[in-house]
C-alpha positions as CSV (number, residue, x, y, z in Angstrom):
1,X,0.0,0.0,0.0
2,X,1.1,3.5,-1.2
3,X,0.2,6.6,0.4
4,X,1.9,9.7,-2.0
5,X,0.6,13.0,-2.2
6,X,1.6,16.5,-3.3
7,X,-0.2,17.2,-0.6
8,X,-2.2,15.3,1.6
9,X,-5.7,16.3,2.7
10,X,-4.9,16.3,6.2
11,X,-2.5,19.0,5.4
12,X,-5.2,21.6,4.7
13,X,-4.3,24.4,7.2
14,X,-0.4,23.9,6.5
15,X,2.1,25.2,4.0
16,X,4.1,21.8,3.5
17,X,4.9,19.2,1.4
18,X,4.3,15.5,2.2
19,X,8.1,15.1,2.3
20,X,8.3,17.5,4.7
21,X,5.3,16.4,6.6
22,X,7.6,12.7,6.3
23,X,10.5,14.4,8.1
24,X,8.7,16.0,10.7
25,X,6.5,12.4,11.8
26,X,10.3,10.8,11.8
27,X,11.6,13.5,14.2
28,X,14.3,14.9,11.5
29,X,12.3,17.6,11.0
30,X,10.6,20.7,12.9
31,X,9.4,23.6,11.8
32,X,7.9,26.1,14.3
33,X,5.8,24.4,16.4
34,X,5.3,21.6,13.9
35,X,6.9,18.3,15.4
36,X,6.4,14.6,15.7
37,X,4.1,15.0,18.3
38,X,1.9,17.1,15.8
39,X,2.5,14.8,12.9
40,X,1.6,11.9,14.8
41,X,-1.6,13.7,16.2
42,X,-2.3,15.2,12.4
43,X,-2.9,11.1,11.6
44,X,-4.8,10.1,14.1
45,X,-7.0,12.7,13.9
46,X,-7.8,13.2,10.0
47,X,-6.0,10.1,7.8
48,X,-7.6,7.2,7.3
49,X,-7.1,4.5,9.7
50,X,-4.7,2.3,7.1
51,X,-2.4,5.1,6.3
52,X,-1.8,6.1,10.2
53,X,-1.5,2.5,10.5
54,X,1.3,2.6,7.7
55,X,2.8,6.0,8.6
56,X,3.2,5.4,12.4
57,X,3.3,1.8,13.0
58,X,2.2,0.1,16.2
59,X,5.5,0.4,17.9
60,X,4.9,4.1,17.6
61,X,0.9,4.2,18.3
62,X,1.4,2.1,21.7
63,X,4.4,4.4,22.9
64,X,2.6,7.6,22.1
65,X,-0.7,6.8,22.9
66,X,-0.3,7.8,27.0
67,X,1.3,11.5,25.7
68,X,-1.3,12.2,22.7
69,X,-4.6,11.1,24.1
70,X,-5.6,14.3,25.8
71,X,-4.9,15.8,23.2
72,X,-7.7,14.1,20.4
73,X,-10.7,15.8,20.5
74,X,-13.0,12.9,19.3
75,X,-14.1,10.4,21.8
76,X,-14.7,7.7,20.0
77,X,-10.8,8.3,18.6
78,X,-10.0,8.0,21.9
79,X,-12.2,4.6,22.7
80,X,-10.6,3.3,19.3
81,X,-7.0,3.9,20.2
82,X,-7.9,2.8,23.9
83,X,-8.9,-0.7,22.6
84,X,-6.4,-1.1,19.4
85,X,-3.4,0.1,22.2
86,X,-4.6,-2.3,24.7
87,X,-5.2,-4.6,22.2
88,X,-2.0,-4.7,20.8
89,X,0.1,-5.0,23.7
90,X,-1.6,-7.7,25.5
91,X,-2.8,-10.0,22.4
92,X,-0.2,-9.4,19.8
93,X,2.8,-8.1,21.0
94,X,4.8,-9.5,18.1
95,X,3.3,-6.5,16.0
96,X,5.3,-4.2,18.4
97,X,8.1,-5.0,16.2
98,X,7.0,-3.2,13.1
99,X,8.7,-0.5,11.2
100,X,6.4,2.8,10.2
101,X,6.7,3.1,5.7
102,X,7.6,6.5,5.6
103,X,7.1,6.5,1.4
């Protein structure tokens, strides 16, 4: 699966590439106030569930879950990433091992 944009629509409010948008969700990149945290919080709240899935990996999701669920406004976001975090760390921990596709 491919996710390649000139710009994606989660970008809307932003003046940046999806290369850029790549760097900052891997950490090499920041711009302003524009950092992983952000990126990471960008997916979860507007992309579709298989490209934050593809762009974050679960690694990433379980870590950052604890430090970016105040932080998403929709509840049933929340409920969803409650059960797929505690899902994934008591059921399939082998998918902890995953590496994000930043293409």
């Amino acid at each position: 699966m491919t996710f390649r944009y000139l710009r994606p629509p989660y970008l809307w409010d932003h003046n940046i590439t999806y290369e850029e948008f790549q760097g900052i969700l891997n950490g090499t990149l920041e711009i302003g106030r524009l950092n992983r945290d952000w990126a990471a919080l960008r997916l979860i709240e507007y992309a579709p569930y298989d490209e934050m899935i593809h762009l974050l990996g679960y690694k990433a999701i379980v870590e950052g879950w604890p430090r970016w669920r105040s932080r998403v406004r929709m509840l049933e976001v929340q409920r969803g990433l409650d059960f797929l975090t505690d899902w994934i760390s008591l059921k399939h921990p082998d998918l902890l091992n995953d590496k994000p596709s930043l293409d």
